[in-house]
N, CA, C, O and CB atoms as a CASP TS submission, in Angstrom:
PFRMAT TS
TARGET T0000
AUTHOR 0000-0000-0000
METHOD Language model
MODEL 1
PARENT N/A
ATOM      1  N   UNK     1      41.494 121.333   8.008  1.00  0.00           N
ATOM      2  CA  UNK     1      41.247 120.814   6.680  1.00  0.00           C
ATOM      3  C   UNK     1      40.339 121.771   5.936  1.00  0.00           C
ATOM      4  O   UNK     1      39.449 122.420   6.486  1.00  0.00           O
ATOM      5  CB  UNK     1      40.631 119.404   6.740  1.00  0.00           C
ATOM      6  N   UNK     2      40.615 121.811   4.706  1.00  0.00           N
ATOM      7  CA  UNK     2      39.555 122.876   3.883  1.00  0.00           C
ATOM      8  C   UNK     2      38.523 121.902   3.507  1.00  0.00           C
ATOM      9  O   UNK     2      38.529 120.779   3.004  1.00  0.00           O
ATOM     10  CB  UNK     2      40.211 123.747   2.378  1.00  0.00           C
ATOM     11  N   UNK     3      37.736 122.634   3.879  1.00  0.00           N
ATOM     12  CA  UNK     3      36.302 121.490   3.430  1.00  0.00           C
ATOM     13  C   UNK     3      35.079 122.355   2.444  1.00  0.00           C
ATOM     14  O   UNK     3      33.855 122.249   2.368  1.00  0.00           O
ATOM     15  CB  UNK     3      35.265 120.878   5.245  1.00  0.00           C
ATOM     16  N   UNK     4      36.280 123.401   1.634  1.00  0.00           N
ATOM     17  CA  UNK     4      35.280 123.845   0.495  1.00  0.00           C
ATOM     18  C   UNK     4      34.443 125.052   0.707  1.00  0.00           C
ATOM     19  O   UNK     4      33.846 125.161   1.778  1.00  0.00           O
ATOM     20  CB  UNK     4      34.307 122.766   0.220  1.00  0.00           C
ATOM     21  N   UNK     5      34.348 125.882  -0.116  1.00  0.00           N
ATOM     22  CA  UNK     5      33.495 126.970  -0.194  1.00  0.00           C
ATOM     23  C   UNK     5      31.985 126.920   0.267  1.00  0.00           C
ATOM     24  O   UNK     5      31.539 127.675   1.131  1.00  0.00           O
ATOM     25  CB  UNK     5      33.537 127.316  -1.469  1.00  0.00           C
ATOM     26  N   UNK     6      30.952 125.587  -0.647  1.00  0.00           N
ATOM     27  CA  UNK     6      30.141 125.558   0.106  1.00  0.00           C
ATOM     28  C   UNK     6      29.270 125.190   1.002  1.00  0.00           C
ATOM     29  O   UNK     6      28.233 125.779   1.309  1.00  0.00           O
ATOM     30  CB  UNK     6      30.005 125.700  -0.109  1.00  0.00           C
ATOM     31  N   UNK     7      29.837 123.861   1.576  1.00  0.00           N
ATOM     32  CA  UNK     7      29.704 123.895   2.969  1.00  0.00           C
ATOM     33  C   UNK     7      29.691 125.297   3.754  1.00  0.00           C
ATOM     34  O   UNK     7      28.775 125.616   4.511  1.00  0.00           O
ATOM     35  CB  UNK     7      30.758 123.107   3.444  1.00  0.00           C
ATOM     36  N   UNK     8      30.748 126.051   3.501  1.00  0.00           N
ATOM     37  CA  UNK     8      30.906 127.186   4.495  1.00  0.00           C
ATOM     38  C   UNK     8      29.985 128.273   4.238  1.00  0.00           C
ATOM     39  O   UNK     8      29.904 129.242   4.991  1.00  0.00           O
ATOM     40  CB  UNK     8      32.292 127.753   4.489  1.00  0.00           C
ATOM     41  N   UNK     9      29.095 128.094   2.900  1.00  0.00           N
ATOM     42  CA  UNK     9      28.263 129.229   2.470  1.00  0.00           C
ATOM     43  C   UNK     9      26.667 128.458   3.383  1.00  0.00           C
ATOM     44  O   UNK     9      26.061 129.090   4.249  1.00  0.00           O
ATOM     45  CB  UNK     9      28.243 129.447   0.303  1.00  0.00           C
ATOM     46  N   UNK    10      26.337 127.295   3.009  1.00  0.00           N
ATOM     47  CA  UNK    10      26.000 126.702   3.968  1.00  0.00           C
ATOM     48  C   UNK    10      25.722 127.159   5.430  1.00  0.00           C
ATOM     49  O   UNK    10      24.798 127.868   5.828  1.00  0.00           O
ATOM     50  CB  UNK    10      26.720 125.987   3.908  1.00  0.00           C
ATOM     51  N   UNK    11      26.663 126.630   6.088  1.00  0.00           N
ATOM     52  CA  UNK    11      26.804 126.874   7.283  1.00  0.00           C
ATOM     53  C   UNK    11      26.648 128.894   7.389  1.00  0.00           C
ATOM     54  O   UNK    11      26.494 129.170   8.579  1.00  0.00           O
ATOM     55  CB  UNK    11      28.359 126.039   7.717  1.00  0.00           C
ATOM     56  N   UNK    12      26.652 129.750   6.812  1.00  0.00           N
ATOM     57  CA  UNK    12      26.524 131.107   6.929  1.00  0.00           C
ATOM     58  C   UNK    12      25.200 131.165   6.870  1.00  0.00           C
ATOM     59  O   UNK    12      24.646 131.598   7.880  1.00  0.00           O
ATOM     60  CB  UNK    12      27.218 131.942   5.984  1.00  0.00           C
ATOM     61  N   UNK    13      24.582 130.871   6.033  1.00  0.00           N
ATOM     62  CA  UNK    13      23.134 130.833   5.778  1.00  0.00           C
ATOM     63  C   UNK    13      22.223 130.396   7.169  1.00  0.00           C
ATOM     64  O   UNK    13      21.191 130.912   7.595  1.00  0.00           O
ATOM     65  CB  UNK    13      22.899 129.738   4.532  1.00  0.00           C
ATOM     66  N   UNK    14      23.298 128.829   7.896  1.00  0.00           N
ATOM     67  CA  UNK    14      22.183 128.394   8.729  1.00  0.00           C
ATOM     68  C   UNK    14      22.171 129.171   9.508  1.00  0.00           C
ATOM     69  O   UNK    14      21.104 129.479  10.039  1.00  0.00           O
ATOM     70  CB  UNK    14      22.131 127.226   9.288  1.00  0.00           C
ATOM     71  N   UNK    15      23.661 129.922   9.951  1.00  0.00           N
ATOM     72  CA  UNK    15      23.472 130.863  11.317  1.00  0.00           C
ATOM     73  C   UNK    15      22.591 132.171  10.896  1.00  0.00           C
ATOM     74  O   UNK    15      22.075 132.768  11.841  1.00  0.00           O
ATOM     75  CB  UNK    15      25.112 131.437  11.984  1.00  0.00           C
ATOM     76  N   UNK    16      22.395 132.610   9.774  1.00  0.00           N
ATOM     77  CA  UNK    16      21.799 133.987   9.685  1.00  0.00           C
ATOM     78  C   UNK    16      20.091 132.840   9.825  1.00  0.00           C
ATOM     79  O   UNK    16      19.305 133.503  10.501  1.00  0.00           O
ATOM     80  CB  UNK    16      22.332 135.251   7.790  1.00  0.00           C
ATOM     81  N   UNK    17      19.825 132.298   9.659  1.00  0.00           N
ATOM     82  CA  UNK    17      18.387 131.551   9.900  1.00  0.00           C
ATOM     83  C   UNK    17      18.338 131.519  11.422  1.00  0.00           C
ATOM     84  O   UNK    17      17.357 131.974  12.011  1.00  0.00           O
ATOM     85  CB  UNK    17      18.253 129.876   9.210  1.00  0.00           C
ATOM     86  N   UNK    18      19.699 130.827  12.276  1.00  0.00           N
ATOM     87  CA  UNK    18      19.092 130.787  13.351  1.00  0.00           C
ATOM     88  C   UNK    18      19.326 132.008  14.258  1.00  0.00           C
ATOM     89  O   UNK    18      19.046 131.877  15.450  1.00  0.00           O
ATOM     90  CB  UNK    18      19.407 129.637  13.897  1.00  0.00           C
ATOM     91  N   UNK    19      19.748 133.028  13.873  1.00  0.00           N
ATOM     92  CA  UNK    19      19.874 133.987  14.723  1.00  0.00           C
ATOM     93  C   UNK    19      18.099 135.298  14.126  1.00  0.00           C
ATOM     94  O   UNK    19      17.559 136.107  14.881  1.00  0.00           O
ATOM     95  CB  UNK    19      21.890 134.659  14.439  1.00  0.00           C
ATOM     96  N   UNK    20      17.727 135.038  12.781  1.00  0.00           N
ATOM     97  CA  UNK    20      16.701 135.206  12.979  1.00  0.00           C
ATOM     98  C   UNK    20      15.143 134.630  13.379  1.00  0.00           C
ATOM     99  O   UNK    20      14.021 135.041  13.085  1.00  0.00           O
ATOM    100  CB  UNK    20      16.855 135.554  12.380  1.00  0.00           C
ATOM    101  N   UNK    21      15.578 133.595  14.110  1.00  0.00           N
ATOM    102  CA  UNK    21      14.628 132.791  14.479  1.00  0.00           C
ATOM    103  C   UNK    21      13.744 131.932  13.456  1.00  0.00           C
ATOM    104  O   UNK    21      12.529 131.769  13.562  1.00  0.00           O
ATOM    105  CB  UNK    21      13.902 133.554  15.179  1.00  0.00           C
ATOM    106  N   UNK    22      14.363 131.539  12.694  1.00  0.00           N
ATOM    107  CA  UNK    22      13.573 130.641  11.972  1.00  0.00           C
ATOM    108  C   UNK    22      13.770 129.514  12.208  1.00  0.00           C
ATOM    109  O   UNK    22      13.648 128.957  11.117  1.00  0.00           O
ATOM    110  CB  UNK    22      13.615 130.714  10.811  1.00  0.00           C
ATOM    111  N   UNK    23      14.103 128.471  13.257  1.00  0.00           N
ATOM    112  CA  UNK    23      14.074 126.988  13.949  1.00  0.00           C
ATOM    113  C   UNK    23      13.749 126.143  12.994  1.00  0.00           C
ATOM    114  O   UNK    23      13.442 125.156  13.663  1.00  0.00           O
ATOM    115  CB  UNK    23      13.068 126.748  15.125  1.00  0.00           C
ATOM    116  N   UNK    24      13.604 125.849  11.888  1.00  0.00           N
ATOM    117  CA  UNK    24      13.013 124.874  11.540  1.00  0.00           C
ATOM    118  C   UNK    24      14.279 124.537  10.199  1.00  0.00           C
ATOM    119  O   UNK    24      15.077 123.634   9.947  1.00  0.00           O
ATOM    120  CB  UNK    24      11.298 125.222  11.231  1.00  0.00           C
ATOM    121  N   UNK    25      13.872 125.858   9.589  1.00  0.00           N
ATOM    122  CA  UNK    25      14.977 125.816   8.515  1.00  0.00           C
ATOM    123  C   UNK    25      16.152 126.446   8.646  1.00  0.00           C
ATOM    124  O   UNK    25      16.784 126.914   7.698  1.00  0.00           O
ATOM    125  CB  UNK    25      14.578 126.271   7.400  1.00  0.00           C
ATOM    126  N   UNK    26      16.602 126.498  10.193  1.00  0.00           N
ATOM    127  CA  UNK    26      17.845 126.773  10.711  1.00  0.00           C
ATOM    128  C   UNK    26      18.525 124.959  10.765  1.00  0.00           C
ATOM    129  O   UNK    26      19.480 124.365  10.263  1.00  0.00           O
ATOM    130  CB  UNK    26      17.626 127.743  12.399  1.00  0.00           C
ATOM    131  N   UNK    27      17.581 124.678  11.521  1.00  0.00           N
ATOM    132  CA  UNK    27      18.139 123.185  11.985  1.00  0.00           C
ATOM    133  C   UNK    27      18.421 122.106  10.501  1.00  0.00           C
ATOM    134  O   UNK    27      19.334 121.291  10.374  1.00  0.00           O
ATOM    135  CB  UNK    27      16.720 122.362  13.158  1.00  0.00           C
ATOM    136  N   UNK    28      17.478 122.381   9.643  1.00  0.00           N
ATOM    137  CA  UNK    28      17.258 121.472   8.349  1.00  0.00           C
ATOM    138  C   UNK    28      18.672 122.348   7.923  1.00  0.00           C
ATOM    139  O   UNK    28      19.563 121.515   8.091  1.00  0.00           O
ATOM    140  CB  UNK    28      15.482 121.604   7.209  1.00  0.00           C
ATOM    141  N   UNK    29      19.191 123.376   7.544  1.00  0.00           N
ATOM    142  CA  UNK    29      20.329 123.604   6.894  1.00  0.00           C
ATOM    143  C   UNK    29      21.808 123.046   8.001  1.00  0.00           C
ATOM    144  O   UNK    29      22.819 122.481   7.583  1.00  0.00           O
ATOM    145  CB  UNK    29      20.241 125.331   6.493  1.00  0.00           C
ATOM    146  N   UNK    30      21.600 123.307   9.013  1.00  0.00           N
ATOM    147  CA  UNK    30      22.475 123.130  10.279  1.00  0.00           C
ATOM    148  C   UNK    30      22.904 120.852   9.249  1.00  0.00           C
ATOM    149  O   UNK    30      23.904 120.317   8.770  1.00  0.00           O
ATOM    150  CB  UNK    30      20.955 123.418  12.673  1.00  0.00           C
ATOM    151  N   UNK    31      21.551 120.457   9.446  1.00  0.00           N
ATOM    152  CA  UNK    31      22.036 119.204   8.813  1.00  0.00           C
ATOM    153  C   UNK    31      22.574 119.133   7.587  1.00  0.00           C
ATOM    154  O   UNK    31      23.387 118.226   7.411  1.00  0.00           O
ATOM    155  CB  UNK    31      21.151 118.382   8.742  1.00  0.00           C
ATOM    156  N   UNK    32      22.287 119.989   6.524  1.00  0.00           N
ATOM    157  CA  UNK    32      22.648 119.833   5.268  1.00  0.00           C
ATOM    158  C   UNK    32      24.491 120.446   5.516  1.00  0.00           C
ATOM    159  O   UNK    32      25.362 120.181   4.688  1.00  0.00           O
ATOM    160  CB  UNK    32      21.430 120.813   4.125  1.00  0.00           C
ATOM    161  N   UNK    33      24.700 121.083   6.509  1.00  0.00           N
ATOM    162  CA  UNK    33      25.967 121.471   6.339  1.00  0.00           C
ATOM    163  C   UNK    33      26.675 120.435   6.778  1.00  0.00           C
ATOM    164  O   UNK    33      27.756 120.280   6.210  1.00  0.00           O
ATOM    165  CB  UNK    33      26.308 122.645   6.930  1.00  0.00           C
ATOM    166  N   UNK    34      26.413 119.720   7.567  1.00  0.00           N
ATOM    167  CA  UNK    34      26.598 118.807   8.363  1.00  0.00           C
ATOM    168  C   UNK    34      27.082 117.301   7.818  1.00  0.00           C
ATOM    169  O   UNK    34      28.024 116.555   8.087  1.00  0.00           O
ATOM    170  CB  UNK    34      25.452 118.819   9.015  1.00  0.00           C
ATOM    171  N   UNK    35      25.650 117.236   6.680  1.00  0.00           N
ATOM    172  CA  UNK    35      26.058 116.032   5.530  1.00  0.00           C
ATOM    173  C   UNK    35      26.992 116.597   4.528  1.00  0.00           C
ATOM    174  O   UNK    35      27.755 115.808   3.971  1.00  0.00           O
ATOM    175  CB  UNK    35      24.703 115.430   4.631  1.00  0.00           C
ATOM    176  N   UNK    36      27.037 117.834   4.226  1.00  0.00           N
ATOM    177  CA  UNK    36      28.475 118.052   3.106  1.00  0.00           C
ATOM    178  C   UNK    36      29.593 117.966   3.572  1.00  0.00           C
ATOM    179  O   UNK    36      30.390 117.262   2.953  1.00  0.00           O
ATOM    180  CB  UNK    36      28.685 119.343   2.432  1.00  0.00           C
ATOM    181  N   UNK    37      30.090 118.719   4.953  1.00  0.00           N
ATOM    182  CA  UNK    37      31.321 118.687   5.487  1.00  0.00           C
ATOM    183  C   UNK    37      31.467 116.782   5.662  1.00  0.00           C
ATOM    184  O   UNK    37      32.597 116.341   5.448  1.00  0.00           O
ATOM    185  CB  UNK    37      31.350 119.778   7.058  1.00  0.00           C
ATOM    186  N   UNK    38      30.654 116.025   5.934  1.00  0.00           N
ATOM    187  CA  UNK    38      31.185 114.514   5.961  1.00  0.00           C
ATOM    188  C   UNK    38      31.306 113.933   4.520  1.00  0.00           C
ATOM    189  O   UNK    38      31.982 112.905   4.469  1.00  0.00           O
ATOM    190  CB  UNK    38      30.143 113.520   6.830  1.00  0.00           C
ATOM    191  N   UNK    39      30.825 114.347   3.410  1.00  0.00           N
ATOM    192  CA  UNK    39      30.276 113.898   2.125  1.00  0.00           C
ATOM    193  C   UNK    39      31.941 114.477   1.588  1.00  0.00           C
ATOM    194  O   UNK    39      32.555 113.595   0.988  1.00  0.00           O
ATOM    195  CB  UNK    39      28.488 114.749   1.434  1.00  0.00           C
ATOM    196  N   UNK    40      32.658 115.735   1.728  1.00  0.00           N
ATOM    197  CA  UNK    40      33.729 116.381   1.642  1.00  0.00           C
ATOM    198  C   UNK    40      34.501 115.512   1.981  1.00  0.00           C
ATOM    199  O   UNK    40      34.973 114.705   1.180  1.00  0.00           O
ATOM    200  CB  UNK    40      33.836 117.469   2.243  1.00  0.00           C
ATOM    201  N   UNK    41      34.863 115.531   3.698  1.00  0.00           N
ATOM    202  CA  UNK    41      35.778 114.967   4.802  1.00  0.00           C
ATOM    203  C   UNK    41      35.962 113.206   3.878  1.00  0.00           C
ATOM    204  O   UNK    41      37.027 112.617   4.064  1.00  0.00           O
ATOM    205  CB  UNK    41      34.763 114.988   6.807  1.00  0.00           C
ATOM    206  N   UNK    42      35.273 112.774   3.288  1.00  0.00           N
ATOM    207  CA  UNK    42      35.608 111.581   2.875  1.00  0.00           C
ATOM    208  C   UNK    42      36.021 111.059   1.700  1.00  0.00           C
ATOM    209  O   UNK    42      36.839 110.174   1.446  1.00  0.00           O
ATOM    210  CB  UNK    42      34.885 111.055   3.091  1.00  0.00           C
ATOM    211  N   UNK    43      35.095 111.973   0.785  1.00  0.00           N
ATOM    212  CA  UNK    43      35.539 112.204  -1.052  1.00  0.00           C
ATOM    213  C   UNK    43      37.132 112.856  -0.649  1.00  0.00           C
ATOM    214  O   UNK    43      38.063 112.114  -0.962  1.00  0.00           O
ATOM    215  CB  UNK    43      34.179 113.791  -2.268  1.00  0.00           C
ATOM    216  N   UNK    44      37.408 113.847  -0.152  1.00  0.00           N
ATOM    217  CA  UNK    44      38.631 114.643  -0.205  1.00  0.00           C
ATOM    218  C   UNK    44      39.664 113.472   0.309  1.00  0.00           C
ATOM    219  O   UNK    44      40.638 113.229  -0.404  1.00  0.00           O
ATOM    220  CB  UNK    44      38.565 116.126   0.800  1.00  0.00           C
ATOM    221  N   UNK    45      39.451 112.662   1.661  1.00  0.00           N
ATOM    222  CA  UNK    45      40.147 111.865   2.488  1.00  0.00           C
ATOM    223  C   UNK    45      40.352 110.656   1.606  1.00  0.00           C
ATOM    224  O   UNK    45      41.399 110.013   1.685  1.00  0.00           O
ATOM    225  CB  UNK    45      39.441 111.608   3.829  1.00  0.00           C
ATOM    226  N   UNK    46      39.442 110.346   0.817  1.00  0.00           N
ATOM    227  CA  UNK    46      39.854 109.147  -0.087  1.00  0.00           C
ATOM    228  C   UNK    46      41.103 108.981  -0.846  1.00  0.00           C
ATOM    229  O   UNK    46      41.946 108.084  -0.868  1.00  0.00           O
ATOM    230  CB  UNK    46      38.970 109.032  -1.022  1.00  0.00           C
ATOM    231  N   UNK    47      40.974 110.145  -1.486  1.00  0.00           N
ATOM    232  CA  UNK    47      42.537 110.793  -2.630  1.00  0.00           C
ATOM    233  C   UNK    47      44.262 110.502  -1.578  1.00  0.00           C
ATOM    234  O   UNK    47      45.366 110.531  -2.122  1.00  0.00           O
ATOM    235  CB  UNK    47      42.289 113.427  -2.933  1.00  0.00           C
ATOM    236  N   UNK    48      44.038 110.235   0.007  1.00  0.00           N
ATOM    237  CA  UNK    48      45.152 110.239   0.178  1.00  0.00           C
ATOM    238  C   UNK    48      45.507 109.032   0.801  1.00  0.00           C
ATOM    239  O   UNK    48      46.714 108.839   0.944  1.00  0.00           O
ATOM    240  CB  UNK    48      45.472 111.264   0.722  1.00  0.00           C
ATOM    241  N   UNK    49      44.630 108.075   1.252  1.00  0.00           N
ATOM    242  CA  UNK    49      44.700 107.078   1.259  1.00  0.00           C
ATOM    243  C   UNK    49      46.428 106.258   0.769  1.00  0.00           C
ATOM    244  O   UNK    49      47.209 105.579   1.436  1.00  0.00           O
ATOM    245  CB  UNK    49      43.518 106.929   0.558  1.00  0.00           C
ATOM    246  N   UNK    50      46.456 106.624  -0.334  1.00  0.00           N
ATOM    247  CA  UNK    50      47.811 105.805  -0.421  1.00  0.00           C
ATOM    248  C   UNK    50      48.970 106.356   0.196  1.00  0.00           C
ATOM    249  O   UNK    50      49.942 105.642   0.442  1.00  0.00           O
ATOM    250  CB  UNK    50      48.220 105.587  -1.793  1.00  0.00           C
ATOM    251  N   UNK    51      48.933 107.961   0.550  1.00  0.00           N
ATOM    252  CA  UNK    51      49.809 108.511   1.302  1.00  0.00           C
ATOM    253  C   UNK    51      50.091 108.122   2.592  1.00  0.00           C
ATOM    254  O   UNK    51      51.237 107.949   3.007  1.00  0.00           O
ATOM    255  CB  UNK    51      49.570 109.570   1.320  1.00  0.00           C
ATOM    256  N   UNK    52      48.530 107.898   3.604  1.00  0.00           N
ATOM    257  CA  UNK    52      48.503 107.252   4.423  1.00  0.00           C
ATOM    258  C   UNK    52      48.979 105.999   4.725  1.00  0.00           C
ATOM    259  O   UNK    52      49.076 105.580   5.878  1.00  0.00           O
ATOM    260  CB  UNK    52      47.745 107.331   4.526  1.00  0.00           C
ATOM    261  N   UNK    53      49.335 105.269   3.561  1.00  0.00           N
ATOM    262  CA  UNK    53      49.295 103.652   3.730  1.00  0.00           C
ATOM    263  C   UNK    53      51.337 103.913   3.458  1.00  0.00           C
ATOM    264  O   UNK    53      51.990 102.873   3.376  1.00  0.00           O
ATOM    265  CB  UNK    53      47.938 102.399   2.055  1.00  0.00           C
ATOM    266  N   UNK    54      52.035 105.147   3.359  1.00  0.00           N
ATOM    267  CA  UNK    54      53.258 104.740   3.468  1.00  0.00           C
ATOM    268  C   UNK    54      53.670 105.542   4.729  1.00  0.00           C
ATOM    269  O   UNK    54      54.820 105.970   4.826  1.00  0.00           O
ATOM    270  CB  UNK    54      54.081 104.949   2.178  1.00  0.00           C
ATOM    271  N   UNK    55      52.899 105.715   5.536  1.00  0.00           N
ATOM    272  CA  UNK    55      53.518 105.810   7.365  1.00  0.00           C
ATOM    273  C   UNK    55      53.311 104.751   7.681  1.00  0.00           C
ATOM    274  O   UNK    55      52.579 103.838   7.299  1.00  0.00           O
ATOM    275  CB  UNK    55      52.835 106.772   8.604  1.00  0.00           C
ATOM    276  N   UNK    56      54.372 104.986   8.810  1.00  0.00           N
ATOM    277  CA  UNK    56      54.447 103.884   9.615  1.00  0.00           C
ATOM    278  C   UNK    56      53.743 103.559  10.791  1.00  0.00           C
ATOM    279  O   UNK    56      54.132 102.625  11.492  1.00  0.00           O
ATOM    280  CB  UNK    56      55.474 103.814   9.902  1.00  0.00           C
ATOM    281  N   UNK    57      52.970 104.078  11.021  1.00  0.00           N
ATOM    282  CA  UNK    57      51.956 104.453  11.840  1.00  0.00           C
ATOM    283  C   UNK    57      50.289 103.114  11.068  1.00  0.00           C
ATOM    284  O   UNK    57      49.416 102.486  11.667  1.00  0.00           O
ATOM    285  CB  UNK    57      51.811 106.642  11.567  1.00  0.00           C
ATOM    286  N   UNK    58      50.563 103.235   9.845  1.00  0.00           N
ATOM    287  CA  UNK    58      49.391 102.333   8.960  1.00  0.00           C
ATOM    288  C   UNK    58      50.082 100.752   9.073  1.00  0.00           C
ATOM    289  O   UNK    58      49.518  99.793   8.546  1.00  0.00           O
ATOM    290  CB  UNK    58      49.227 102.955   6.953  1.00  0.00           C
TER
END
């Protein structure tokens, strides 16, 4: 699933934090990427909802 540009700019940032050892505001971005990719995964997942509801599987 595409979950957007920046989440993924995000998540680049936290790894260049935690590979230079900054623990603190590695982990605090590690969450912020964490709450967008779900904040995404659900705003985006909402829109198809009615697609979902014509399988047969729903």
């Amino acid at each position: 699933m595409f979950i957007g540009f920046i989440p993924f700019l995000s998540a680049a940032v936290a790894l260049l934090l935690s590979l230079s050892g900054r623990d603190r505001a590695a982990g605090t971005t590690w969450w912020l990427t964490t709450l967008l990719v779900a904040v995404w995964a659900i705003h985006h997942g909402s829109h198809h909802i009615p697609q979902f509801a014509t399988y047969g599987s729903w």
